[in-house]
C-alpha positions in Angstrom: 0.0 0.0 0.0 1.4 3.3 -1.0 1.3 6.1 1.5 0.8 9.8 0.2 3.2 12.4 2.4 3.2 15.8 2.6 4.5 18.4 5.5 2.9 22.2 5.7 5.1 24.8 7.4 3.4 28.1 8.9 5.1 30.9 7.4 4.1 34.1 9.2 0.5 35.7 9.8 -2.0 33.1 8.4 0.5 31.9 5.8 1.2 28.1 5.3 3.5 26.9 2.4 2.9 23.0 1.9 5.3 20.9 -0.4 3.6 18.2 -2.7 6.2 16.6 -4.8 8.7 19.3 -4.8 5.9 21.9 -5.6 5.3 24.3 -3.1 1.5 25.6 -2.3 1.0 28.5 -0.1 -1.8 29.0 1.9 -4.0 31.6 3.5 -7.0 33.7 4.5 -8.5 36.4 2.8 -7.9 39.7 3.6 -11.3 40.3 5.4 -10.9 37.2 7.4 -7.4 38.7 8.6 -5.2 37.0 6.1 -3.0 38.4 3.1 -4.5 36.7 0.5 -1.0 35.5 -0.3 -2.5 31.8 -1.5 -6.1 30.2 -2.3 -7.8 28.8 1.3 -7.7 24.7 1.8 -11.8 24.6 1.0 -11.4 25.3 -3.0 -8.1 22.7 -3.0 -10.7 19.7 -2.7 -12.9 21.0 -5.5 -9.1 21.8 -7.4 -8.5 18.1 -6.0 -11.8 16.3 -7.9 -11.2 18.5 -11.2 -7.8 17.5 -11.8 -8.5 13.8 -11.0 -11.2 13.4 -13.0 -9.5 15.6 -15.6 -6.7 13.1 -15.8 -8.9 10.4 -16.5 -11.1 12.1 -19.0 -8.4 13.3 -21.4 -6.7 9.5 -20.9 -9.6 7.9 -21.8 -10.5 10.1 -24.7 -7.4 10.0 -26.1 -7.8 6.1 -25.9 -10.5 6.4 -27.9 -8.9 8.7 -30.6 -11.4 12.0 -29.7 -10.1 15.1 -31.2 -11.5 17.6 -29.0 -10.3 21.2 -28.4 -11.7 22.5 -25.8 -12.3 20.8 -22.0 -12.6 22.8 -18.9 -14.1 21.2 -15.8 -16.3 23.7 -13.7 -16.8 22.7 -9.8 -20.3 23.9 -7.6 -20.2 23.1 -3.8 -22.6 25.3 -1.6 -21.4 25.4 1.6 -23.1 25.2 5.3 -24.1 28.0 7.2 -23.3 26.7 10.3 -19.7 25.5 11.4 -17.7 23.9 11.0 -18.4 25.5 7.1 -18.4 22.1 4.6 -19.8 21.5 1.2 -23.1 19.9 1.2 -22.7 18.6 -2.0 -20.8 18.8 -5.5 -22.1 19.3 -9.1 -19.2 18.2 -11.6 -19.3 20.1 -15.1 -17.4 18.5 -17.9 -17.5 21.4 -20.8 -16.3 19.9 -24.1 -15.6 22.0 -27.5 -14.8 21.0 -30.8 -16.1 20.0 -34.4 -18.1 17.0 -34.9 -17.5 15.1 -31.2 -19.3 12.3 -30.2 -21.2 12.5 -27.5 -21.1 8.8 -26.6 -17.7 8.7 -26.2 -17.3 11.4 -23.8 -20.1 10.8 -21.5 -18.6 7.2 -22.0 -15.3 8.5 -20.5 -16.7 11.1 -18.3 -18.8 8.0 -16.5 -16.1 6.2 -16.1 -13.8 8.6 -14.1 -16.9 9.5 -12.0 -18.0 6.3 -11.4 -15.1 4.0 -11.5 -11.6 5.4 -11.6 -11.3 8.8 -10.0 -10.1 8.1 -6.8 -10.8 11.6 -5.1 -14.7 11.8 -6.3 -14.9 8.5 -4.9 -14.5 9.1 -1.3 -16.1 12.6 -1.4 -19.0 10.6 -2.4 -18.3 8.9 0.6 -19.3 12.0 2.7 -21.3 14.2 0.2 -24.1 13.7 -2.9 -22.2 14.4 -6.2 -23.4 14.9 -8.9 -22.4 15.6 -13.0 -23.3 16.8 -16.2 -21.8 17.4 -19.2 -22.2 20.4 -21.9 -20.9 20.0 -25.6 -20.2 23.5 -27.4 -19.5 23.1 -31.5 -16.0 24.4 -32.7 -15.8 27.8 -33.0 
């Protein structure tokens, strides 16, 4: 079994700079919560977390599949609780493809299978939170 390591130093203020793979990520508070706003807050890194995941998968997959697509963003919505401690309540996925002539059965093929079966990171939010997806197909422009 394969352990995933990382160490997070405080900086200063509200700063922390955390090391993943040699890559440094700093974070903090906004300025109105008393922060710098030096880095993005740990909240949005889960949602950053699921996209690039199930990214990875996707573009494998398609390519796989020989899709010539130009265009794929992946847009993340998580409302968050009123009350403390503050925590998504649940996760909408959406899979924006562009490009001329794409077939749509491919990529919800490939987009199903990173949500359902391979991304790792959707699959133990879904653990703790509904999650749901949907996908949007623009032509080339």
């Amino acid at each position: 079994m394969a352990i995933h390591s990382i160490k997070t130093v405080w900086r200063e203020g509200s700063v922390f700079d955390t090391d993943v793979d040699g890559h440094i990520i700093t974070l903090d508070l906004a300025q109105e919560s008393g922060g710098e706003d030096a880095g993005p807050r740990p909240k949005k890194l889960l949602l950053v977390a699921a996209a690039g995941c199930s990214g990875f998968d996707v573009v494998s997959i398609l390519r796989k599949m020989q899709v010539d697509f130009k265009h794929f963003d992946i847009r993340i919505e998580a409302p968050v609780s009123d009350e403390n401690p503050k925590q998504y309540t649940s996760m909408k996925v959406i899979y924006e493809f562009g490009g001329a002539n794409l077939p749509t059965e491919k990529i919800e093929k490939a987009v199903k299978l990173s949500f359902d079966k391979y991304c790792g990171v959707l699959a133990m939010y879904k653990k703790a939170i509904p999650i749901t997806f949907e996908i949007r197909i623009f032509p080339a422009e």
